[in-house]
C-alpha positions in Angstrom: 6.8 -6.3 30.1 7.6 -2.9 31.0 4.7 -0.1 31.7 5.8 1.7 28.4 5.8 -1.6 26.3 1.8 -2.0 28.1 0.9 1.3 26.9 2.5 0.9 23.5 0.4 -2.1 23.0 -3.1 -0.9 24.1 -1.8 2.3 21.9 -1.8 -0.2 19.0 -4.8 -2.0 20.0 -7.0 1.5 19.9 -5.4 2.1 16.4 -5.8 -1.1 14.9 -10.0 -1.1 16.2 -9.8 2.9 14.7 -8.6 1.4 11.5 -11.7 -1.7 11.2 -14.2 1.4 11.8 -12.9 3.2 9.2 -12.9 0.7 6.8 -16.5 -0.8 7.8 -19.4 0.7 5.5 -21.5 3.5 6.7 -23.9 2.9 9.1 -22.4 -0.6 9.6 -22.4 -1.9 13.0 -20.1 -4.5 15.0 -22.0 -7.4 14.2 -20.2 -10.7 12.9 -22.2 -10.3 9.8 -21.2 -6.5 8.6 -17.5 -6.6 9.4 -15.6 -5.8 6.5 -14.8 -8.6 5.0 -11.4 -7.9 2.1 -11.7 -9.7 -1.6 -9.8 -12.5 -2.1 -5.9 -11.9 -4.3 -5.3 -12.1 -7.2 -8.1 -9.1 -8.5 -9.1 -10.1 -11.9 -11.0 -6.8 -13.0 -10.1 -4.9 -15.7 -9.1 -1.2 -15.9 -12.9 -0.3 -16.3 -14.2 -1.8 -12.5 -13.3 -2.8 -9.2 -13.9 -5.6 -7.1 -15.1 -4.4 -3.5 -16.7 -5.8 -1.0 -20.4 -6.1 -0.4 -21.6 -3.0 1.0 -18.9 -0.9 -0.7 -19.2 1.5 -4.2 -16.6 2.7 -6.4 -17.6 5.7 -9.3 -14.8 6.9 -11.8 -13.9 10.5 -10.4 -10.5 11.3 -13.3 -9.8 9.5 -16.3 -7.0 10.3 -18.3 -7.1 11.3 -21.2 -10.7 12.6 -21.1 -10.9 15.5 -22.5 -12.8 19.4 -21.8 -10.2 19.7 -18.5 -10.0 23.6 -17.9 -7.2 25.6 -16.1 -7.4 28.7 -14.1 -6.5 30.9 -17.1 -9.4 29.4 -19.0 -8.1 27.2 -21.3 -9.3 23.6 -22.5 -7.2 20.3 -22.6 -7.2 16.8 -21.4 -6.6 15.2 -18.4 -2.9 14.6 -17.7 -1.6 10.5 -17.6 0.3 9.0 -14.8 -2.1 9.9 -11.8 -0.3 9.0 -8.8 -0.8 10.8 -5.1 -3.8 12.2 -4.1 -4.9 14.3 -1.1 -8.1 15.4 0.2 -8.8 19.1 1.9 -9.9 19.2 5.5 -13.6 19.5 4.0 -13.4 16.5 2.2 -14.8 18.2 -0.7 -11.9 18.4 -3.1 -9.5 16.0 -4.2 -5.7 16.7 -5.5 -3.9 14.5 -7.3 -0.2 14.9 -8.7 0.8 13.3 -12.3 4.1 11.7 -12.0 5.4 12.4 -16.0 9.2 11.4 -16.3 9.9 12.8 -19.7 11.2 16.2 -19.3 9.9 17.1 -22.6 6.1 15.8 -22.2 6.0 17.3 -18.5 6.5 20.8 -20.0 3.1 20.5 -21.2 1.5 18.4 -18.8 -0.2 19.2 -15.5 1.7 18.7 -12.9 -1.4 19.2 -9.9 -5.3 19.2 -10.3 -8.1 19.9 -7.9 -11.4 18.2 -8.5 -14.7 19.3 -7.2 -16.3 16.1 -6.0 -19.6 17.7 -6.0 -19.7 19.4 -9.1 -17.3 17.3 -10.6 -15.2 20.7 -12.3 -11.1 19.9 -12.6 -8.9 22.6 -13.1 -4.9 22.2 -13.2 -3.2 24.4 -10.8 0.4 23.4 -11.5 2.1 22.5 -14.4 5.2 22.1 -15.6 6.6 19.9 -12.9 8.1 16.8 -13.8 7.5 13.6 -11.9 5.4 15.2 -9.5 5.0 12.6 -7.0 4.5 13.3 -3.3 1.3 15.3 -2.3 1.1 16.7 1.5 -1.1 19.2 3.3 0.6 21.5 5.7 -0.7 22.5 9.1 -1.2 26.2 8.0 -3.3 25.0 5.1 -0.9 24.6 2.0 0.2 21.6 0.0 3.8 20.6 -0.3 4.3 18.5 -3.9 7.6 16.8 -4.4 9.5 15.8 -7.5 10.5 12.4 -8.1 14.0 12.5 -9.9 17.6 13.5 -9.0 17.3 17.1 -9.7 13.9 17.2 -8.2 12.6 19.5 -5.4 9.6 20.5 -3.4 7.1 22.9 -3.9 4.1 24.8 -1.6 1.3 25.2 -3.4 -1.4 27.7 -2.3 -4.6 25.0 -3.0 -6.9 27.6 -4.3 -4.8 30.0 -6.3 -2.3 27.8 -8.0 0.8 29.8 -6.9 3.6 27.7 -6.0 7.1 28.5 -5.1 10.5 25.7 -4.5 11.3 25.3 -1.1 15.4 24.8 -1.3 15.3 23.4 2.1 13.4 21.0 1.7 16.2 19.1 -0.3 17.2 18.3 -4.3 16.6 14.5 -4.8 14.0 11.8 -6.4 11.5 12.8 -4.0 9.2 9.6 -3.2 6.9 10.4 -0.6 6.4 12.9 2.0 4.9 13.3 5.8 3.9 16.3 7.4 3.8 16.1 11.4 1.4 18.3 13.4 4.1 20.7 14.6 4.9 21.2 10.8 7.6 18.5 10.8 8.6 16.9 7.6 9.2 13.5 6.8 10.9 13.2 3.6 11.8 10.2 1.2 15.1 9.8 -1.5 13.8 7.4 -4.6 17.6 6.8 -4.8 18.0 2.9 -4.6 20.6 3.1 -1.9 17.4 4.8 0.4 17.3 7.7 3.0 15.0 9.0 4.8 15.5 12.9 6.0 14.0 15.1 8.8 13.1 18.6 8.8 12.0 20.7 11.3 10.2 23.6 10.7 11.5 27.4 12.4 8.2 28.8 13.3 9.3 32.2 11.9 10.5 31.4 8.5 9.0 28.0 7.5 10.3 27.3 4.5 11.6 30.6 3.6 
């Protein structure tokens, strides 16, 4: 074993113990007896609960179709269908979620991006419009990058707070499925396309995505 494979490992090793933390419930300690401990397969609960482990809690945050959802103009509706990514700010206060609708037709009038208050528990839509909105990232300088997941589909920064969003071309045209966002700015992104690709783009620090 070479000194970079040794590192490498006790690299892993650190992440994998970082991971158990995380997942242990608060104020749980090491002990044999409060390690988490994962529910069996085959989850039999119904759309309404969750199984979890003891010491854990689950509450319903969005349900779709609910209605009395407001948008920054003001205006009432329901909660879109098809949540699919979600992404929390660096407070850990609000949640976004993106609503991946196919249909051209009913994505017109859906919303494409909401931000929920976890304390208050207000939802407002900042995008709409988008169709197949998929992929949900923060940026380093504080925006969200939400990708579209179908041929002709693009990504878009979103200002978090105001709702203004605008296509960044460079980013690529294609089912976008997922995408990462490094530290430097670097992003990772991924082609739905069944024949797979993965593409890498780094970020000028003088235009970004301009």
């Amino acid at each position: 074993m070479t000194r970079r494979q040794a590192a490498g490992r006790r690299r892993a090793a650190t992440g994998l113990v970082a991971f158990a933390l995380a997942l242990a419930p608060a104020g749980a300690g090491l002990a044999a007896d409060h390690r988490f401990t994962p529910v069996g397969s085959g989850n039999p609960a119904s759309a309404g609960e969750i199984r979890l482990p003891p010491g854990f809690e689950s509450r319903v945050i969005i349900r779709p179709g609910d209605p009395m959802l407001h948008t920054l103009s003001g205006t009432f509706g329901q909660y879109p269908t098809n949540p699919d990514m979600n992404a929390l700010d660096p407070s850990g206060r609000y949640l976004f979620t993106s609503y991946e609708v196919f249909d051209p037709h009913a994505a017109a009038r859906s919303g494409s991006l909401t931000r929920t208050d976890l304390v208050t528990g207000e939802t407002v839509v900042l995008v709409s419009g988008r169709r197949a909105a998929d992929g949900l990232k923060w940026t380093p300088w504080g925006t969200l990058l939400l990708g579209e997941e179908y041929p002709g589909g693009g990504v878009w920064e979103v200002n978090p707070w105001t709702g203004e969003h605008q296509r960044r071309d460079l980013l690529g045209t294609f089912a976008h499925e997922g995408i990462a966002v490094a530290r430097d700015g670097t992003v990772y992104l991924g082609d739905e396309d069944k024949r797979g690709a993965i593409y890498k783009f780094v970020v000028s620090a003088a235009a970004r995505f301009a």
